[in-house]
C-alpha positions as CSV (number, residue, x, y, z in Angstrom):
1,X,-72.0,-45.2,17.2
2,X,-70.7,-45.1,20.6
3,X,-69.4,-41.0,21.6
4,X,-66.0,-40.2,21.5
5,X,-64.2,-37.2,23.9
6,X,-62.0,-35.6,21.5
7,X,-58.7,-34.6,23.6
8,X,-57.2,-31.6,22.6
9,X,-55.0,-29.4,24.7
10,X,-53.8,-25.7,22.9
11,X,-51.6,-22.5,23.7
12,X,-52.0,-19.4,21.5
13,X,-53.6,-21.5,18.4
14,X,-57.0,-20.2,18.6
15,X,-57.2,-19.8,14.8
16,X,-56.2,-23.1,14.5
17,X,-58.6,-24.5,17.7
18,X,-61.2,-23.1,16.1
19,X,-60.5,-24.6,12.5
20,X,-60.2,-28.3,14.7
21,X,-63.5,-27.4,15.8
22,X,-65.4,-26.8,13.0
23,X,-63.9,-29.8,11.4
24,X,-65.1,-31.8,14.0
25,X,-68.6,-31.1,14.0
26,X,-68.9,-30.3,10.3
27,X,-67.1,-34.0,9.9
28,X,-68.2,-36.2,12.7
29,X,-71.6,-33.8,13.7
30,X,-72.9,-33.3,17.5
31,X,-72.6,-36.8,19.1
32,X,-68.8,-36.8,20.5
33,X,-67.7,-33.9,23.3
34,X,-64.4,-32.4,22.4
35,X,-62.5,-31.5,25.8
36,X,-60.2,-28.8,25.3
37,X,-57.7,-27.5,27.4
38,X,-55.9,-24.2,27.4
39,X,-52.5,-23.8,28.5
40,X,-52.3,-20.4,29.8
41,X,-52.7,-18.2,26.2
42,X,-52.8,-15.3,25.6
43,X,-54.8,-14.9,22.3
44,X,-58.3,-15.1,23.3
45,X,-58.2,-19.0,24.0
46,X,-60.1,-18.5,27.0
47,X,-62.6,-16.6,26.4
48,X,-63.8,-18.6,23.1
49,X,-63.5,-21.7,25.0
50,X,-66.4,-20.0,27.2
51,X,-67.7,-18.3,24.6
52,X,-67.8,-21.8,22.8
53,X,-68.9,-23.7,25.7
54,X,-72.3,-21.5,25.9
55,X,-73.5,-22.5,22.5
56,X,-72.0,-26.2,22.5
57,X,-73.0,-28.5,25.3
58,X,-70.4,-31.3,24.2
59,X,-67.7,-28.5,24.2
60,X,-65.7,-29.4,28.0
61,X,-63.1,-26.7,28.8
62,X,-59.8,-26.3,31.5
63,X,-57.5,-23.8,32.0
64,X,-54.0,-23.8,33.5
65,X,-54.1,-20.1,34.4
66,X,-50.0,-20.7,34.1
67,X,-47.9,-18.3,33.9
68,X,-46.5,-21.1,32.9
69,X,-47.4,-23.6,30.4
70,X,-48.0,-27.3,31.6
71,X,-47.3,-29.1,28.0
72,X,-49.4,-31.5,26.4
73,X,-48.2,-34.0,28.8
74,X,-49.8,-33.0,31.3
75,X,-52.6,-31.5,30.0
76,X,-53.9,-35.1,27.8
77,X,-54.0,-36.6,31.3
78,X,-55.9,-33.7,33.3
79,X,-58.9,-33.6,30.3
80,X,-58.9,-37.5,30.6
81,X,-59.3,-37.4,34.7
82,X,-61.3,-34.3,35.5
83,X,-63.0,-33.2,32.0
84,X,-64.2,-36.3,29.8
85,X,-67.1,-38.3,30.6
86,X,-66.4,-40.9,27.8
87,X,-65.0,-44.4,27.4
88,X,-63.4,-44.0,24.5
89,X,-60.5,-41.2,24.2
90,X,-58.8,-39.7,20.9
91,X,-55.9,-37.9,21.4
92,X,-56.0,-34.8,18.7
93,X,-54.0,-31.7,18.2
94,X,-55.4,-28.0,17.3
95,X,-53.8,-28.2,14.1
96,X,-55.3,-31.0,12.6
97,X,-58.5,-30.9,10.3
98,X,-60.8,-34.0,10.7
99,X,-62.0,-35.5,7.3
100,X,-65.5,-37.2,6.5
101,X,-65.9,-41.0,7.9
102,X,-62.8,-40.5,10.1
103,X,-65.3,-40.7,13.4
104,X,-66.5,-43.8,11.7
105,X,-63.5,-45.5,11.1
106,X,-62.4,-45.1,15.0
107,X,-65.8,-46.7,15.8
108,X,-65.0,-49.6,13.4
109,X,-61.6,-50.7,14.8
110,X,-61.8,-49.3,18.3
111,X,-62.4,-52.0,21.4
112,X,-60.4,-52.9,24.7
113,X,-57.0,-54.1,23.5
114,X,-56.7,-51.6,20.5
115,X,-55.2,-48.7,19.6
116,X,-56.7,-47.1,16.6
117,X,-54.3,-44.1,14.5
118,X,-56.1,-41.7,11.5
119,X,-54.0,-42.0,8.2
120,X,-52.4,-38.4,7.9
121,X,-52.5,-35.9,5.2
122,X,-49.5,-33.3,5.1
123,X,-48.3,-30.4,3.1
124,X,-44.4,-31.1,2.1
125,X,-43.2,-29.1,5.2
126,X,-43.3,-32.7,7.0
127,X,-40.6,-35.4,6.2
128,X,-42.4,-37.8,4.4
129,X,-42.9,-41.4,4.9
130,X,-44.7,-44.7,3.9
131,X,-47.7,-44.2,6.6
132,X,-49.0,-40.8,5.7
133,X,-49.9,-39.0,2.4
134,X,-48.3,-36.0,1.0
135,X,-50.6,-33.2,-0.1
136,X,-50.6,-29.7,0.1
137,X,-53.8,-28.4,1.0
138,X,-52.3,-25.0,2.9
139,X,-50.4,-24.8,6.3
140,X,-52.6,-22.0,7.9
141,X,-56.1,-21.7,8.7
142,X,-56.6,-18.7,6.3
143,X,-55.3,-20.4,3.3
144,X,-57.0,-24.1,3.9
145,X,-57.9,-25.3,0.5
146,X,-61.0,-27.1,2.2
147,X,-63.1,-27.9,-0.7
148,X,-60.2,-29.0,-2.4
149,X,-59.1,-31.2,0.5
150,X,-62.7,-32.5,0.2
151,X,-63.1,-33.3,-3.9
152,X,-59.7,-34.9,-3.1
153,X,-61.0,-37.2,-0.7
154,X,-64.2,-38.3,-2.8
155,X,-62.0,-39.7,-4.9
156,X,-59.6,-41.0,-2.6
157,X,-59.3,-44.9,-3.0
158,X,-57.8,-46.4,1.2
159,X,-56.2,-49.2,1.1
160,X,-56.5,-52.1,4.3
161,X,-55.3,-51.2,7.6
162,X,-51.8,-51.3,8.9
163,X,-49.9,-51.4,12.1
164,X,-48.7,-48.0,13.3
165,X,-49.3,-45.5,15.8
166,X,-49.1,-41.8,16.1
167,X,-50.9,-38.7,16.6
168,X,-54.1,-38.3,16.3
169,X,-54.7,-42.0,18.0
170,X,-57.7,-43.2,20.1
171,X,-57.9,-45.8,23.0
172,X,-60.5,-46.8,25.4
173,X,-60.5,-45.3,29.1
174,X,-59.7,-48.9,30.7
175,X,-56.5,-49.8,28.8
176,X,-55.5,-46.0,29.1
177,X,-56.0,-45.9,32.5
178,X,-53.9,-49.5,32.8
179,X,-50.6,-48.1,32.3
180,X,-51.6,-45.3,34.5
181,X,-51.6,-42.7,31.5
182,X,-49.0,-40.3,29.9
183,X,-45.0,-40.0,31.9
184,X,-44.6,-37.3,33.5
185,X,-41.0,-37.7,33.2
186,X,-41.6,-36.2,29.4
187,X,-43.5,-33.2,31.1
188,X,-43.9,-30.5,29.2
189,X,-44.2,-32.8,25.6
190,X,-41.3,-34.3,23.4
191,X,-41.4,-37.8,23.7
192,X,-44.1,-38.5,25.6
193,X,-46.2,-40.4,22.4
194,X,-42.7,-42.3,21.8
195,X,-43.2,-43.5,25.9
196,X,-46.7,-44.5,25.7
197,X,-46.7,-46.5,22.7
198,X,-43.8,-48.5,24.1
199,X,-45.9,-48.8,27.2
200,X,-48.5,-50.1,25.3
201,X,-46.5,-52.6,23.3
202,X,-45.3,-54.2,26.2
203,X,-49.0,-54.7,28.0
204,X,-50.3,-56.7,24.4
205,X,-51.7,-53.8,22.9
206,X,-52.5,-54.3,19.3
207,X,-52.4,-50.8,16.9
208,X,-54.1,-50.7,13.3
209,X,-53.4,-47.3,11.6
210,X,-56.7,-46.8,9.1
211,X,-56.4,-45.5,5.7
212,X,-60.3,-44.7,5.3
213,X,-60.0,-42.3,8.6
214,X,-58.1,-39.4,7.9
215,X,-56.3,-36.2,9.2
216,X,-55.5,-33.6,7.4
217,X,-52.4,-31.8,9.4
218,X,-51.3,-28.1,9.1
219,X,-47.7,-27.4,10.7
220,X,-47.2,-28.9,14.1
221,X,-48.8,-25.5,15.8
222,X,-48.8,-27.4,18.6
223,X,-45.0,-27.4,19.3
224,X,-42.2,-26.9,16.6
225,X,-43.4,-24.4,14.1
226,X,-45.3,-22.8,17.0
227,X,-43.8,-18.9,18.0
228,X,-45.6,-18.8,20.8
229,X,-46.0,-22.3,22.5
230,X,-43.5,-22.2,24.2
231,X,-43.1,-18.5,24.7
232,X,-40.0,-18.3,22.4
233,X,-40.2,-18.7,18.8
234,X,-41.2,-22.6,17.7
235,X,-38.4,-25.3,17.4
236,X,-35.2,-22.9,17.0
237,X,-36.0,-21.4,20.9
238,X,-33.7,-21.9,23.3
239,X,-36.9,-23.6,25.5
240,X,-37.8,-26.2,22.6
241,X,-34.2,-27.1,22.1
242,X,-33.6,-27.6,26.3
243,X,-36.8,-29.6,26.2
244,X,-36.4,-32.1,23.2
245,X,-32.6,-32.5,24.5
246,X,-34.0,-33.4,28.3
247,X,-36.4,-35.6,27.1
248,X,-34.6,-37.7,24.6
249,X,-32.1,-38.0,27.3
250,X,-34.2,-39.1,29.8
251,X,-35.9,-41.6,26.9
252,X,-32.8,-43.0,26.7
253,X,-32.3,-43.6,30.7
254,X,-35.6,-45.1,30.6
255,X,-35.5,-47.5,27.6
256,X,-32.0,-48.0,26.9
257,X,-31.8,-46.5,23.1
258,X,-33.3,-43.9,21.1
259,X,-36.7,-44.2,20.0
260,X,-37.1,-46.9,17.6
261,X,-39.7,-47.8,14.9
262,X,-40.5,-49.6,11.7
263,X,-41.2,-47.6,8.6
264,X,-44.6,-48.1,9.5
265,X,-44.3,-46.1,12.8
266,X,-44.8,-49.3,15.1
267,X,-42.6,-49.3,17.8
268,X,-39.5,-51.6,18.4
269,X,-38.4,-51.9,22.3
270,X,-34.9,-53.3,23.1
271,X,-34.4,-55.5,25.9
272,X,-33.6,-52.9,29.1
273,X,-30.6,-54.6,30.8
274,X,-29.2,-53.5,34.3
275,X,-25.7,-52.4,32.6
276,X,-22.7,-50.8,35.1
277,X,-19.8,-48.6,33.1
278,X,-16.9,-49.3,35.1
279,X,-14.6,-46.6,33.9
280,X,-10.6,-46.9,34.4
281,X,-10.0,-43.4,34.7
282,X,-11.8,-40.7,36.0
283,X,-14.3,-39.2,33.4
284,X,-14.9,-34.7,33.4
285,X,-18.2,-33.2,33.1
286,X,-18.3,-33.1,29.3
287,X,-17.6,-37.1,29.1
288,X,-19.8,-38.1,32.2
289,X,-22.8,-36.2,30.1
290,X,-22.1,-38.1,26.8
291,X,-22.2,-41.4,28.7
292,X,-24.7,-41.4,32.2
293,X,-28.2,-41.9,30.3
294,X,-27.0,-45.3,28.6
295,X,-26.0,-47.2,31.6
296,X,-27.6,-48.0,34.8
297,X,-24.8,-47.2,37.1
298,X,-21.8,-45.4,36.1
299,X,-18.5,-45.2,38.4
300,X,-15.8,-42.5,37.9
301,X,-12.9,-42.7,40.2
302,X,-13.0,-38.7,41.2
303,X,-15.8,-37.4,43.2
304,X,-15.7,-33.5,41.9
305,X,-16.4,-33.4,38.3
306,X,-19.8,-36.7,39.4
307,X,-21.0,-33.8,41.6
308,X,-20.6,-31.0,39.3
309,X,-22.5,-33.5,36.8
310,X,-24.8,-33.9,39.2
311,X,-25.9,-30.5,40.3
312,X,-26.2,-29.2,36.4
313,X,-28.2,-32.1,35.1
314,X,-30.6,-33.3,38.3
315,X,-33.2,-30.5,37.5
316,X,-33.4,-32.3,33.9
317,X,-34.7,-35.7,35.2
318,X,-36.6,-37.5,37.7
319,X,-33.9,-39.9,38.1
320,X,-32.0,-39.8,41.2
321,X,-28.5,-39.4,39.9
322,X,-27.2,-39.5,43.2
323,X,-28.0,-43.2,43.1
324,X,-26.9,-44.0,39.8
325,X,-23.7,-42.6,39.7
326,X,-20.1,-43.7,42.1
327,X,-17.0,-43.6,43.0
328,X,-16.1,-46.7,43.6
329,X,-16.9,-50.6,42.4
330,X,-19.7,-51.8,44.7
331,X,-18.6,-54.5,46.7
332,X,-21.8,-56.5,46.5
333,X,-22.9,-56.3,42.4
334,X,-25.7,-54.0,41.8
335,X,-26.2,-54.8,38.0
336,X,-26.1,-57.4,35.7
337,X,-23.6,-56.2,33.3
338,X,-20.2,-55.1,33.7
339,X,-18.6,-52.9,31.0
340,X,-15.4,-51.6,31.9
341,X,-13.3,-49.1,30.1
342,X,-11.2,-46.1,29.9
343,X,-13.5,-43.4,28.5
344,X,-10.1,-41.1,27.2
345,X,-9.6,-44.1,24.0
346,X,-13.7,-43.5,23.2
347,X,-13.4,-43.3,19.7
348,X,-17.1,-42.4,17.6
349,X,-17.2,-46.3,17.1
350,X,-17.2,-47.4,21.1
351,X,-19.4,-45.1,21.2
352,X,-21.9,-46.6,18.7
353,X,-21.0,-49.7,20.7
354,X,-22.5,-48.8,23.9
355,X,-25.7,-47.4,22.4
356,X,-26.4,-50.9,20.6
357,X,-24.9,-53.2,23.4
358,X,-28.4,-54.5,24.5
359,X,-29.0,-55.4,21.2
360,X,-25.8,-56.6,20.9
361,X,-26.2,-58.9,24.6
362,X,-29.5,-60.2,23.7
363,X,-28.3,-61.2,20.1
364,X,-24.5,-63.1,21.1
365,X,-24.5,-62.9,25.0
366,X,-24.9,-65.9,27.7
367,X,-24.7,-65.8,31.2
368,X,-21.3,-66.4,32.7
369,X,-19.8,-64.9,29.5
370,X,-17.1,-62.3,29.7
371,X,-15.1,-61.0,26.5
372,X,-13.9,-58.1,24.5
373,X,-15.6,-55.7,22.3
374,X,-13.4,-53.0,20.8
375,X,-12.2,-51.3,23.9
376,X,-14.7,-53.1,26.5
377,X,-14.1,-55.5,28.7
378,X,-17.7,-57.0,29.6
379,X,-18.7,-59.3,32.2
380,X,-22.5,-60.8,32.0
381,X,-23.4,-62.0,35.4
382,X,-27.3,-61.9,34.6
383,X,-29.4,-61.6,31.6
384,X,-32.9,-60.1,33.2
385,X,-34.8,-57.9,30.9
386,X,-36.7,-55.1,32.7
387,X,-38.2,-53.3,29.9
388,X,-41.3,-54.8,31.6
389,X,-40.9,-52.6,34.8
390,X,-41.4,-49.8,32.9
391,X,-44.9,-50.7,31.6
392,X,-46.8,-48.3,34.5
393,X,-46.0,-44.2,34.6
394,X,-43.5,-43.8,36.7
């Protein structure tokens, strides 16, 4: 079996760390190095990574002495560039529990071209759904029913692979390193997994979720049930809120939609269309945030409430806004698609409208067609898909 570097960034979840540790080497033994990373705790994470590090040669450690956190986002990338030595990377979080064979099953599947998901096992805290199994085995270190979790497997009976992708998933260096690695436009985390497996889509990857590998996962101590990752208190904190919001928003600038999937977890991409909102009448602040991260331009006749737009959202995005939005028609087009409307008769279904329009264009559109859709009048100059472009970090 080739090694694997485990990659496993962590902030204040050293009972949990430590439980991911000992599940890796009692599970998978002394052959793969687990690269940790802390993200400036302050439980003790530190000092048992040393501590850790003395006894474990395959134990590689980094610290971001913070005071503030860097996310997983950016953490995943700086364990694959400056701390693993391997070809073969398997994203993991602290709060998971690796099962018996799982190593093996990563080493069965894994090769140049795939991307290889462990099955996971999850207490009813977690929605459920057709790619993972529902079992409660504890959601805290202290109360880990591992022996049960074990007899449980030994009887478990997998079924054939499937296609999906999630968390924990492994891929080798060279098609990592292809697409140039994780977004930071999704720094801290939130959405960054959605972005990569996109990515990965698009360049021909293939996925196969195994049902002999498995996972068993606590409570997502890694980001929303969390008190202290993000310094606030888990997915009700002002912080986590701010930073899902920003990042589904600037999701959506990026790919057009919300994140999409089938039931399996595989991910669906949309067509990305160069789209221009053309809008009648001046929009305010409120409208202008509902409406910039679905288009590619957006022009509002009245120059004060696009600046005020601009100065409270630019800090949320990497996008230059400044660009995007006008206050006038261009004279020379500068995208493909021309919907023009006046944004006071939005009613919840125009709405819906706008958010499923590339579908919509790449379903019943032509070049050279122009018509009306509930309140829009749209012109389609040019049909070019870009989703392509967005294969590489930006």
């Amino acid at each position: 079996m080739e090694p694997i570097s485990f990659i496993i960034p962590s902030r204040n979840n050293l009972s949990y760390l430590k439980m991911c540790y000992n599940s890796i080497r009692k599970n998978a033994g002394y052959r793969h190095e687990i690269c940790m990373a802390d993200d400036a705790s302050s439980d003790g994470t530190w000092e048992w990574l040393q501590e850790i590090g003395e006894k474990d040669n395959l134990v590689k450690y980094y610290r971001n002495p913070g005071p503030e956190r860097e996310g997983l986002t950016i953490l995943y990338d700086s364990l694959v560039e400056n701390v693993a030595t391997t070809d073969r990377l398997f994203f993991f979080h602290s709060d998971m529990y690796l099962m018996p064979d799982a190593a093996e099953e990563i080493d069965k599947y894994l090769e140049d071209g795939v991307v290889v998901s462990l099955t996971r096992v999850e207490p009813p805290l977690h929605p459920e759904g057709p790619e993972k199994i529902t079992k409660d085995f504890g959601v805290e270190p202290e109360e880990l029913k591992e022996q049960e979790l074990l007899d449980w497997y030994s009887r478990y009976e997998p079924k054939e692979y499937t296609e999906g992708v999630f968390a924990p998933w492994a891929i080798t260096r060279k098609d990592f390193e292809a697409i140039g690695g994780h977004d930071p436009l999704f720094r801290p985390q939130s959405k960054e997994d959605s972005d990569i497996f996109n990515r990965l889509l698009l360049n021909g990857i293939e996925f196969k979720q195994t049902w002999r590998g498995l996972v068993y996962h606590l409570t997502s101590r890694g980001s929303r049930f969390n008190p202290m990752a993000g310094g606030g208190v888990g997915k009700d904190s002002p912080e986590w809120i701010h930073t899902t919001t920003k990042n589904m928003r600037n999701f959506i600038r990026k790919w057009g939609t919300p994140v999409q999937h089938d039931k399996m977890m595989k991910p669906m991409v949309s067509p990305v269309y160069s789209i221009g909102y053309e809008l009648t009448e001046a929009a305010d602040v409120p409208m202008l945030r509902a409406l910039e991260p679905w288009c590619s331009y957006l022009v509002s006749p009245g120059a004060e409430e696009i600046y005020e737009y601009i100065e409270e959202e630019q800090p949320n995005t990497d996008y230059k806004l400044i660009e995007k939005m006008h206050q006038d028609i261009p004279n020379t087009p500068i995208y493909d698609i021309r919907v023009r409307f006046n944004p006071w008769n939005l009613s919840q279904q125009g709405f819906e409208i706008l958010q499923k329009l590339p579908d919509i264009i790449k379903d019943s559109g032509s070049e050279g067609d122009r018509f009306e859709l509930d309140i829009f009048d749209i012109w389609i100059e040019q049909m070019i898909e870009h989703q392509e472009n967005n294969i590489n970090a930006i």
